[in-house]
mmCIF file of the N, C-alpha and C atoms, coordinates in Angstrom:
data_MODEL
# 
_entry.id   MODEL 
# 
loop_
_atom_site.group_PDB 
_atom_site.id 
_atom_site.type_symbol 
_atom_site.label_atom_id 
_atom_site.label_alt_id 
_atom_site.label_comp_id 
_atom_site.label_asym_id 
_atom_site.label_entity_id 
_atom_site.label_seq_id 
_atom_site.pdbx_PDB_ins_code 
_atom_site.Cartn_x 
_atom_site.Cartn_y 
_atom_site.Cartn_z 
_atom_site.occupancy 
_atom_site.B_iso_or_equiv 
_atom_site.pdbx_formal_charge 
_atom_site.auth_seq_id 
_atom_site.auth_comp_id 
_atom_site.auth_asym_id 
_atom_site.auth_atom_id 
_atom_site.pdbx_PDB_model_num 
ATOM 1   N N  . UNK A 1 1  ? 94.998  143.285 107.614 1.00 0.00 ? 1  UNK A N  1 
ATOM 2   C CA . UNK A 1 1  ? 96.171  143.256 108.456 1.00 0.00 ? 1  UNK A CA 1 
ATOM 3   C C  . UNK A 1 1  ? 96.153  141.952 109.247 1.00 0.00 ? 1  UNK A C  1 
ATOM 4   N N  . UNK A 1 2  ? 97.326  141.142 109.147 1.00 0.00 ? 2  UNK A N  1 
ATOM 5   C CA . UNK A 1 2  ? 97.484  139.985 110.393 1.00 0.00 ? 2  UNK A CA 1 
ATOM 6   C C  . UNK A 1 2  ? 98.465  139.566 111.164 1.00 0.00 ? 2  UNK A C  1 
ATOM 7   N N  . UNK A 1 3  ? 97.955  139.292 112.282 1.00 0.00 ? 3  UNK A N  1 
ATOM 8   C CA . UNK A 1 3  ? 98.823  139.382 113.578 1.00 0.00 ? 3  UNK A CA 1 
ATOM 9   C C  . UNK A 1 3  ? 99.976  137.759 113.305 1.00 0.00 ? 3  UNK A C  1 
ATOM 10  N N  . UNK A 1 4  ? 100.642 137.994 113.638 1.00 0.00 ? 4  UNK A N  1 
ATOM 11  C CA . UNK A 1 4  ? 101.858 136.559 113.925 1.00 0.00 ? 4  UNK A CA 1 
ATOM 12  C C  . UNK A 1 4  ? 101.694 135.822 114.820 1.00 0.00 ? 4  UNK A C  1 
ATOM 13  N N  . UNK A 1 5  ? 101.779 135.126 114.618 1.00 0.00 ? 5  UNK A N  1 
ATOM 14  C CA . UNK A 1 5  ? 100.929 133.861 116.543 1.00 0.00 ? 5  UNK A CA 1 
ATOM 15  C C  . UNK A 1 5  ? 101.574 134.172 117.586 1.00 0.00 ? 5  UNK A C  1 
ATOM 16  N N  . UNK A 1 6  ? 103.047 135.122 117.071 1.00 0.00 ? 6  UNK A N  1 
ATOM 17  C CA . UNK A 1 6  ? 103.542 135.450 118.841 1.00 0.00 ? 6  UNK A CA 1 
ATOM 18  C C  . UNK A 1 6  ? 102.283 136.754 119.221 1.00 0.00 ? 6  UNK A C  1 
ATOM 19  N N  . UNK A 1 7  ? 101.828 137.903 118.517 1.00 0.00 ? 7  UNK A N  1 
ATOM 20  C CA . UNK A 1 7  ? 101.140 138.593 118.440 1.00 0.00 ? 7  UNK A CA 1 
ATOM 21  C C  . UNK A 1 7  ? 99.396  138.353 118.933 1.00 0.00 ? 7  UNK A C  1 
ATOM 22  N N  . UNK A 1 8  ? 99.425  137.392 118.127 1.00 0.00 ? 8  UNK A N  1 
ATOM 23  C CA . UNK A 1 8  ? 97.946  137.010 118.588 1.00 0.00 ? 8  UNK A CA 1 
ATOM 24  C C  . UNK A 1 8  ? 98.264  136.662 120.495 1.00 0.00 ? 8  UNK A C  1 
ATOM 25  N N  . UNK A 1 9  ? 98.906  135.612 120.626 1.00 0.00 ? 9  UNK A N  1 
ATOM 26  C CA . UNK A 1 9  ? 99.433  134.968 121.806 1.00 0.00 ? 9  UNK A CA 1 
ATOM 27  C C  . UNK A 1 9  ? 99.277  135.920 123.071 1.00 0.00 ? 9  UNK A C  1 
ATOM 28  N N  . UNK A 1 10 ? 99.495  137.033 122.748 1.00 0.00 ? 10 UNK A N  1 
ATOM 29  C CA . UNK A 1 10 ? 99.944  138.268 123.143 1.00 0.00 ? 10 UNK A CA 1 
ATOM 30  C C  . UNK A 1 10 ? 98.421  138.754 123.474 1.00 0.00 ? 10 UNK A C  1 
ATOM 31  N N  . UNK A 1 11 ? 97.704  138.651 122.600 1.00 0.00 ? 11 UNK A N  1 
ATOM 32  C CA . UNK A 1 11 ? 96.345  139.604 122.516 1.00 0.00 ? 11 UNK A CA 1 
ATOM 33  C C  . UNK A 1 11 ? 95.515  138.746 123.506 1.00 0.00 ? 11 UNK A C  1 
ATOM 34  N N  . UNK A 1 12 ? 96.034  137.086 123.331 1.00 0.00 ? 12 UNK A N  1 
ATOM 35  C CA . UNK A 1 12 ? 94.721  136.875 124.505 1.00 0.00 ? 12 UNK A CA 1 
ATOM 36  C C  . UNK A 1 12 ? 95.445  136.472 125.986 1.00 0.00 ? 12 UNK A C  1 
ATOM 37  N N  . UNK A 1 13 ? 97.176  136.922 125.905 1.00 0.00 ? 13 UNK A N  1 
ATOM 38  C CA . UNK A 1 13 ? 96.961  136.733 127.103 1.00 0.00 ? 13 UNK A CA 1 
ATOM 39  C C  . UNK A 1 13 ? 96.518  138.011 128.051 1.00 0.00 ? 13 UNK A C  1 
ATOM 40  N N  . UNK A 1 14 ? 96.195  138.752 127.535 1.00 0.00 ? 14 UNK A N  1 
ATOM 41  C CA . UNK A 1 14 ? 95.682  140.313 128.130 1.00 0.00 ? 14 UNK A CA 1 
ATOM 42  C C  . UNK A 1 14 ? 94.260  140.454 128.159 1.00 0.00 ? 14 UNK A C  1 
ATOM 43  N N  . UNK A 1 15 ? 93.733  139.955 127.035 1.00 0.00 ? 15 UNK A N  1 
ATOM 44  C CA . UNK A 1 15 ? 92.336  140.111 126.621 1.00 0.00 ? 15 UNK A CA 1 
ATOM 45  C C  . UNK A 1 15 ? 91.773  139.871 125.134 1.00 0.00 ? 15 UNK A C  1 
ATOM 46  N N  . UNK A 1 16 ? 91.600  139.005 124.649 1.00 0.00 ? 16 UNK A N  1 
ATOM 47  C CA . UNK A 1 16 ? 91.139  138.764 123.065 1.00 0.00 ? 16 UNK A CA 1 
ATOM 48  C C  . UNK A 1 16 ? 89.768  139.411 122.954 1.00 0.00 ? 16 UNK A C  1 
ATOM 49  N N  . UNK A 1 17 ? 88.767  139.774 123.149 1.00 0.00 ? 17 UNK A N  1 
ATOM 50  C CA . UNK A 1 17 ? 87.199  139.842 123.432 1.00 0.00 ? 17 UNK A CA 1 
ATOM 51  C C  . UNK A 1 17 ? 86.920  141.163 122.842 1.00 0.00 ? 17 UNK A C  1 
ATOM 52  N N  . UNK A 1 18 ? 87.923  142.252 122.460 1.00 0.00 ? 18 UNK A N  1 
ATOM 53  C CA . UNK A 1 18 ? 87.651  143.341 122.240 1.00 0.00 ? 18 UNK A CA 1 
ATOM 54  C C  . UNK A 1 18 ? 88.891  143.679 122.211 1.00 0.00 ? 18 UNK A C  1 
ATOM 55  N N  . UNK A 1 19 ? 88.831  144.862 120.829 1.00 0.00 ? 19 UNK A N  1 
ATOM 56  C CA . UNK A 1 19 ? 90.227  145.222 120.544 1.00 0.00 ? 19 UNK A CA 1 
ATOM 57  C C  . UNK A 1 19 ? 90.539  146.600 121.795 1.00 0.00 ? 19 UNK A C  1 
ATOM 58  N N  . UNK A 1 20 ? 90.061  147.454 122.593 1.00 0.00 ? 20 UNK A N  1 
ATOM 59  C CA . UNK A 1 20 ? 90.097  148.494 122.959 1.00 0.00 ? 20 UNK A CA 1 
ATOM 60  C C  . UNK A 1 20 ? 90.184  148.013 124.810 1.00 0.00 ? 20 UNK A C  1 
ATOM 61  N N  . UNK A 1 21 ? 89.819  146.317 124.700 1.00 0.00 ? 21 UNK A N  1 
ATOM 62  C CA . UNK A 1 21 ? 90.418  145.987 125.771 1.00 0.00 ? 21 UNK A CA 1 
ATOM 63  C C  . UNK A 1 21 ? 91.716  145.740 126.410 1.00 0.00 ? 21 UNK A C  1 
ATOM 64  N N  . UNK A 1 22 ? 92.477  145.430 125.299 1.00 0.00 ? 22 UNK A N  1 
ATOM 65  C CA . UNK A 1 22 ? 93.653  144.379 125.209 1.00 0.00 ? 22 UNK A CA 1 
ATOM 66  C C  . UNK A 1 22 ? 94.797  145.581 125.294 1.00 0.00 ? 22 UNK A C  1 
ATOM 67  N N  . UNK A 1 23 ? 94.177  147.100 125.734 1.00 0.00 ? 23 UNK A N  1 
ATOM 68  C CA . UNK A 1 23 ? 94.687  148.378 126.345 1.00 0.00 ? 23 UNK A CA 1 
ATOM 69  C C  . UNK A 1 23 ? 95.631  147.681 127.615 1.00 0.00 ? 23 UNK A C  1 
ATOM 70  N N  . UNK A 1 24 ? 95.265  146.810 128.219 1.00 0.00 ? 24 UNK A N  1 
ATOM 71  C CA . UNK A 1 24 ? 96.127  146.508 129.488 1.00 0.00 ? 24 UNK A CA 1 
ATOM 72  C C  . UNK A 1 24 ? 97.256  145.801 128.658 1.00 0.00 ? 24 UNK A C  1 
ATOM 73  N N  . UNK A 1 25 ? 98.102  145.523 127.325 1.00 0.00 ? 25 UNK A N  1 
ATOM 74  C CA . UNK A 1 25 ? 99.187  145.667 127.409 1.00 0.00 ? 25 UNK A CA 1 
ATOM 75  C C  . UNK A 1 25 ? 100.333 146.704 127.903 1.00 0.00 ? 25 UNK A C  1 
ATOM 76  N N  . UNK A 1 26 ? 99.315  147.722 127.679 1.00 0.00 ? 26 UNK A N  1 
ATOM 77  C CA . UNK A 1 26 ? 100.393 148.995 127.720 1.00 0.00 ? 26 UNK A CA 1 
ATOM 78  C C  . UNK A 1 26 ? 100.839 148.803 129.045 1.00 0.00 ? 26 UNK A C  1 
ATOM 79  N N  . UNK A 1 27 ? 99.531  148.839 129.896 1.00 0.00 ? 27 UNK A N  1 
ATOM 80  C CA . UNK A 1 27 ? 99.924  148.938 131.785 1.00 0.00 ? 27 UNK A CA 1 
ATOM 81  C C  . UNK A 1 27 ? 101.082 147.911 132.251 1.00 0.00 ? 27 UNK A C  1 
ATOM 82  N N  . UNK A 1 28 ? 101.173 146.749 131.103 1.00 0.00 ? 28 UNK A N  1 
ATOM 83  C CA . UNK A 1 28 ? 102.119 145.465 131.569 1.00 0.00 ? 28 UNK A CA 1 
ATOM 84  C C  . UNK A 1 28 ? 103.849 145.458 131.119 1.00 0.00 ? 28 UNK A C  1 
ATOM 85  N N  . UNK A 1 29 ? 103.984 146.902 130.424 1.00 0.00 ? 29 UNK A N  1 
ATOM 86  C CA . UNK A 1 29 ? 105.194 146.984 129.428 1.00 0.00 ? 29 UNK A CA 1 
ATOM 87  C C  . UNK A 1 29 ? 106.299 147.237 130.072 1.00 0.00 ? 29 UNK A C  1 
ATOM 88  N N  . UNK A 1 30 ? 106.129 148.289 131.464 1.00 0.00 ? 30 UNK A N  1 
ATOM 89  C CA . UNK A 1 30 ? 107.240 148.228 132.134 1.00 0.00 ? 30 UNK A CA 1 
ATOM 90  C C  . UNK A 1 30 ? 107.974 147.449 133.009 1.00 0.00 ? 30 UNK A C  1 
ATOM 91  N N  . UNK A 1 31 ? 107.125 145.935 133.205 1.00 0.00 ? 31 UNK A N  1 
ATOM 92  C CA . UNK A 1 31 ? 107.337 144.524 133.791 1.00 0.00 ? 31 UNK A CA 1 
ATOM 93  C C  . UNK A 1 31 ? 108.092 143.362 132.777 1.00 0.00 ? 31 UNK A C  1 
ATOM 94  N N  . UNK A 1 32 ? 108.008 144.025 131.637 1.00 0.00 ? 32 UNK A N  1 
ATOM 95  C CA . UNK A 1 32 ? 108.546 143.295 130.270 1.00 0.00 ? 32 UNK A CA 1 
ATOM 96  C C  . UNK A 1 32 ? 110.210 143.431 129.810 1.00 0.00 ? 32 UNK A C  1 
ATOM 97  N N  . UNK A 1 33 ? 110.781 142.158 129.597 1.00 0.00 ? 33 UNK A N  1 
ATOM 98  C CA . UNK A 1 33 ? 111.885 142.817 129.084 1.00 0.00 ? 33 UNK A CA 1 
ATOM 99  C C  . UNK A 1 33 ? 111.617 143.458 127.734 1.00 0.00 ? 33 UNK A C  1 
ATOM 100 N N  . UNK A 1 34 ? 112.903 144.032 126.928 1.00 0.00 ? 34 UNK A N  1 
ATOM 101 C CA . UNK A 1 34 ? 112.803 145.050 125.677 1.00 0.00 ? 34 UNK A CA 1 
ATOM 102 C C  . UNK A 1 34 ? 112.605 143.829 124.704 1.00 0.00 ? 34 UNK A C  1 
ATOM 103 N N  . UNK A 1 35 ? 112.753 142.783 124.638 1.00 0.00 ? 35 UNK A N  1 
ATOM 104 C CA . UNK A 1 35 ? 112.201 141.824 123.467 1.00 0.00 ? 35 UNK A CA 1 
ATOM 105 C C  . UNK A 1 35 ? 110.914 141.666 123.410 1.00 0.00 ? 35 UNK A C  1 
ATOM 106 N N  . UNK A 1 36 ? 109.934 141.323 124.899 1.00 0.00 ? 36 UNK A N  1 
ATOM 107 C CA . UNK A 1 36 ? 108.374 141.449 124.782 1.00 0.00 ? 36 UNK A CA 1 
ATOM 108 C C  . UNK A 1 36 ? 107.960 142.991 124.531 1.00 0.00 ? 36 UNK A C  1 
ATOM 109 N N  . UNK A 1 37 ? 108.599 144.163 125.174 1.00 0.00 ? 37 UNK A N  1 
ATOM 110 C CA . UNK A 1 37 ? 108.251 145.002 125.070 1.00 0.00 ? 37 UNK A CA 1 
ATOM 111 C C  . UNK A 1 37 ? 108.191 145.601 123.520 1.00 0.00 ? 37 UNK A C  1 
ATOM 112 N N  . UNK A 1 38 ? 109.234 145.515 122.788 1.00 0.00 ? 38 UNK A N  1 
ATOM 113 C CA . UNK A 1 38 ? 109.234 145.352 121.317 1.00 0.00 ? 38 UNK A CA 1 
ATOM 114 C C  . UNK A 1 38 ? 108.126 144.568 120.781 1.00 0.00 ? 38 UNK A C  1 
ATOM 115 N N  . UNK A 1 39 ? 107.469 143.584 121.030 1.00 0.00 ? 39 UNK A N  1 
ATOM 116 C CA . UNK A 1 39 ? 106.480 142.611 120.369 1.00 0.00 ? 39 UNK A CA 1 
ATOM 117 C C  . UNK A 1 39 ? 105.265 143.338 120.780 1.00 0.00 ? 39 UNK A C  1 
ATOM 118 N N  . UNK A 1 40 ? 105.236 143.868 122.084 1.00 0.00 ? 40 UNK A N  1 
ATOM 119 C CA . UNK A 1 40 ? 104.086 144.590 122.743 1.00 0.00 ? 40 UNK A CA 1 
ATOM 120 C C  . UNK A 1 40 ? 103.711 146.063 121.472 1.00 0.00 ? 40 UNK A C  1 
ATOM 121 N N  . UNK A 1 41 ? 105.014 146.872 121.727 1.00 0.00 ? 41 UNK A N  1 
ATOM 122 C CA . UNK A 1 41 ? 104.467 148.044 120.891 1.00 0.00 ? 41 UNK A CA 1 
ATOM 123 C C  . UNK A 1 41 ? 104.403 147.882 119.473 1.00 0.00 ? 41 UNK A C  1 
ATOM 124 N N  . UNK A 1 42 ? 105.001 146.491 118.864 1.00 0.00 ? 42 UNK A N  1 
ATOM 125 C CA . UNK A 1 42 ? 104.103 146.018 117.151 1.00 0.00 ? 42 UNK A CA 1 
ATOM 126 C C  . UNK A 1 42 ? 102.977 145.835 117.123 1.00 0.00 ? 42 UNK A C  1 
ATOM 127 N N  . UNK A 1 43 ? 102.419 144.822 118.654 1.00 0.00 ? 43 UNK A N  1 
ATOM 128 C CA . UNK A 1 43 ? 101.272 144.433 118.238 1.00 0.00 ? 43 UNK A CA 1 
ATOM 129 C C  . UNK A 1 43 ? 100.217 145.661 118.003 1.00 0.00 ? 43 UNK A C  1 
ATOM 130 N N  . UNK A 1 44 ? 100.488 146.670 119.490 1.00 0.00 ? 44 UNK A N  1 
ATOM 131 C CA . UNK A 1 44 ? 99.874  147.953 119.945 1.00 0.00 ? 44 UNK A CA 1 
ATOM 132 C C  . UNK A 1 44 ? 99.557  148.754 118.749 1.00 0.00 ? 44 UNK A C  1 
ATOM 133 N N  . UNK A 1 45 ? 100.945 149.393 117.657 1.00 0.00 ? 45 UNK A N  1 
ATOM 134 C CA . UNK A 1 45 ? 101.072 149.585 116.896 1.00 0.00 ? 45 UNK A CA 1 
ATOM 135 C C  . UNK A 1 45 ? 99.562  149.746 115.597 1.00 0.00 ? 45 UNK A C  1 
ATOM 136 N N  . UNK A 1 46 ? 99.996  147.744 115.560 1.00 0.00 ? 46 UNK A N  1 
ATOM 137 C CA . UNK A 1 46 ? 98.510  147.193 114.711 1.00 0.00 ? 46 UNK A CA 1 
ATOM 138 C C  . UNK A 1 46 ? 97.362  147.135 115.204 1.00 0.00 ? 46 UNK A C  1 
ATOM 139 N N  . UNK A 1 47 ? 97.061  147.193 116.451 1.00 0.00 ? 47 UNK A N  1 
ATOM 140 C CA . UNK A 1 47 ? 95.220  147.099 117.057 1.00 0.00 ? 47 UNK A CA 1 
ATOM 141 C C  . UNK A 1 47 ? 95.307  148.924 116.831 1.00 0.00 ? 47 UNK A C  1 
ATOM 142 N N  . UNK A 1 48 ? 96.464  149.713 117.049 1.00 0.00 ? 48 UNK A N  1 
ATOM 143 C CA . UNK A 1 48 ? 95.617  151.300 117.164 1.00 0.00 ? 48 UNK A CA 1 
ATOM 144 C C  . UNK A 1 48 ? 95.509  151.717 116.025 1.00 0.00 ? 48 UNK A C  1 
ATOM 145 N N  . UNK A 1 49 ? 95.828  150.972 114.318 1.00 0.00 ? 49 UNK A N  1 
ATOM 146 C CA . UNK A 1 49 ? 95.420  151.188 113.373 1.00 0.00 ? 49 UNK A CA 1 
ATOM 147 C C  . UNK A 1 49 ? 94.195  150.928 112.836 1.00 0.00 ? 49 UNK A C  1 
ATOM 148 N N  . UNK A 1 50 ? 93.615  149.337 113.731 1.00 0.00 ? 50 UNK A N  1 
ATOM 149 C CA . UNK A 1 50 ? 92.307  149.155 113.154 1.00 0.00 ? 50 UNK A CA 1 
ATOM 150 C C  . UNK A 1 50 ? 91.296  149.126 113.732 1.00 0.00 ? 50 UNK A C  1 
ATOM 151 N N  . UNK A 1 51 ? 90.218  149.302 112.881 1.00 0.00 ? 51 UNK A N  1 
ATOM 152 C CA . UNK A 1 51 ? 88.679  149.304 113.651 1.00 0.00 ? 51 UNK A CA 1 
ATOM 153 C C  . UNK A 1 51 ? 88.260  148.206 114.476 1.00 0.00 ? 51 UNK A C  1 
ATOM 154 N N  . UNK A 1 52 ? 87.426  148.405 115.225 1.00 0.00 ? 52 UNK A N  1 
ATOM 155 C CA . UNK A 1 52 ? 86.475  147.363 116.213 1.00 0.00 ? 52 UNK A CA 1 
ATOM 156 C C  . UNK A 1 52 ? 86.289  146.049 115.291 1.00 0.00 ? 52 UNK A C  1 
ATOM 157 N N  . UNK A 1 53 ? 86.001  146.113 114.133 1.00 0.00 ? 53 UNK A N  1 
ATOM 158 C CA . UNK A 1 53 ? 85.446  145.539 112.786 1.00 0.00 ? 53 UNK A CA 1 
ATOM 159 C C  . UNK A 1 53 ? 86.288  144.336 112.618 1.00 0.00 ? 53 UNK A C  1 
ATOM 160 N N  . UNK A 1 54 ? 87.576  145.032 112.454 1.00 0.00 ? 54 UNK A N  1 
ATOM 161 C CA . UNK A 1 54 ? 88.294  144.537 111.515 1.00 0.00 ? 54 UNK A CA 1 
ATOM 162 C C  . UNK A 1 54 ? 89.230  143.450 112.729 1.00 0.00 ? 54 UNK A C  1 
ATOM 163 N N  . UNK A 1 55 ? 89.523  143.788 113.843 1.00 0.00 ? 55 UNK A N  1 
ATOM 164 C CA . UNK A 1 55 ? 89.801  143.528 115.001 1.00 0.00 ? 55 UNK A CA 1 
ATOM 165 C C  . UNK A 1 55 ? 88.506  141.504 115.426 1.00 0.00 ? 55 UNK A C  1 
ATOM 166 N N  . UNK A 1 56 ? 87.333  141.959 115.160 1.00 0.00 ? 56 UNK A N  1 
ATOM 167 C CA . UNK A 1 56 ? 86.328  141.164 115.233 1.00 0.00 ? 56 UNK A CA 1 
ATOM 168 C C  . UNK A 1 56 ? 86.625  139.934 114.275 1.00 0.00 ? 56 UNK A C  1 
ATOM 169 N N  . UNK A 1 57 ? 87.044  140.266 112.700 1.00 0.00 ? 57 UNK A N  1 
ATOM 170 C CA . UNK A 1 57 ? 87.233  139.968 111.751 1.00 0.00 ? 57 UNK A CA 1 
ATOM 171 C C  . UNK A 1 57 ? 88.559  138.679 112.073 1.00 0.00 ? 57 UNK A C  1 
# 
């Protein structure tokens, strides 16, 4: 699975270091308009499908 550079972009401005960190998008979604918020729950979407592993990968 791979993220889109707006996606990645996304992952480290929250937290890149661990996929089970980058949980503080969710807390940031209701500060978002519905276009980030849309990009938020794709990315969300794809980290709660994959493993620690694959996330590392």
């Amino acid at each position: 699975m791979y993220f889109t550079v707006e996606e990645e972009n996304l992952i480290c401005l929250y937290h890149k270091s661990d996929r089970r960190r980058t949980a503080a998008v969710r807390a940031a979604m209701p500060d978002m308009d519905e276009e980030m918020r849309a990009l938020a729950r794709q990315t969300l979407d794809k980290l709660d499908t994959m493993s620690d592993a694959d996330f590392e990968a």
